[in-house]
N, C-alpha and C positions, 0 to 999 in steps of 0.2 A: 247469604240467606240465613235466614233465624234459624234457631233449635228448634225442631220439627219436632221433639219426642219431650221438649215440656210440656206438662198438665198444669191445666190451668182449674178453679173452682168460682164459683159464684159464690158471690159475698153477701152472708143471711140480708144485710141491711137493704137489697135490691126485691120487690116483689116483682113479677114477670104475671102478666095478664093479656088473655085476648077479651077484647071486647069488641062486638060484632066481628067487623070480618082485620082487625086493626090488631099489631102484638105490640106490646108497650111494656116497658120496666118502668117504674115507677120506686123511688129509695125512700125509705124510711127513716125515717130522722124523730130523735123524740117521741115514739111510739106513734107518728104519725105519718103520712105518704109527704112528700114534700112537692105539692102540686104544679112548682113553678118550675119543675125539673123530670118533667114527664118527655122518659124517650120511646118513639116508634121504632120497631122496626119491621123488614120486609120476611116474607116469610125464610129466604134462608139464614138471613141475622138470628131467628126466631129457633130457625132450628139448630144453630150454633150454639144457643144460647143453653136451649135444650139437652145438648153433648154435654157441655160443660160441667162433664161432677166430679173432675177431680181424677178418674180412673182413666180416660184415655188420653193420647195426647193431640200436640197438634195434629199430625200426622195422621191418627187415626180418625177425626174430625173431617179431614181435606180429601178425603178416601171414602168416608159416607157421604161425603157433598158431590164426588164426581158421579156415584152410582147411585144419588138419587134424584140431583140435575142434572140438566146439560148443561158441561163447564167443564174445561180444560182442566187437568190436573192441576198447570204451571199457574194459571187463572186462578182458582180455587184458594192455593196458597200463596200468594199476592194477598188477595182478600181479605181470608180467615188474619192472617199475621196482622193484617191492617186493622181488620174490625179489633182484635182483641187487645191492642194499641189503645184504639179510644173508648173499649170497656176499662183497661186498666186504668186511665186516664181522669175517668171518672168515679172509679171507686168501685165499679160492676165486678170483676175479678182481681185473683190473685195468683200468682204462680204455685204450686204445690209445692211444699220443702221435700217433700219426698216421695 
């Protein structure tokens, strides 16, 4: 199982937008959005995304997702571990050095 009590942060070059009823990160690149690399996501992605500042960790992430959907604990962090995989993957976060 991963480290449950890394902190992970978003990385300034990602802007995060709801438009209509849709959440999307969209990176920044050269002072500009880089339109051909716009990602959705669903609202608990959206609200992962939201957690992400750095101060709490996995852990405490996988702990506000079981109490504020319905989703297994074990579920939950399967997930979170997975989604924050293919944010780091793309440049969306970083682990905290400290």
């Amino acid at each position: 199982m991963e480290n449950l009590e890394l902190r992970y942060e978003r990385s300034p070059s990602m802007v995060f937008r709801k438009v209509a009823e849709e959440f999307i990160l969209v990176p920044i690149r050269n002072n500009a959005g880089d339109l051909d690399s716009i990602y959705t996501l669903n609202p608990v992605g959206a609200r992962v995304w939201e957690l992400l500042d750095g101060k709490r960790s996995v852990r405490d992430i996988v702990e506000a997702l079981v109490e504020e959907f319905e989703v297994e604990k074990e579920e939950a962090e399967a997930d979170v571990v997975h989604f924050l995989r293919q944010l780091e993957q793309i440049g969306a976060v970083k682990v905290c050095k400290s």
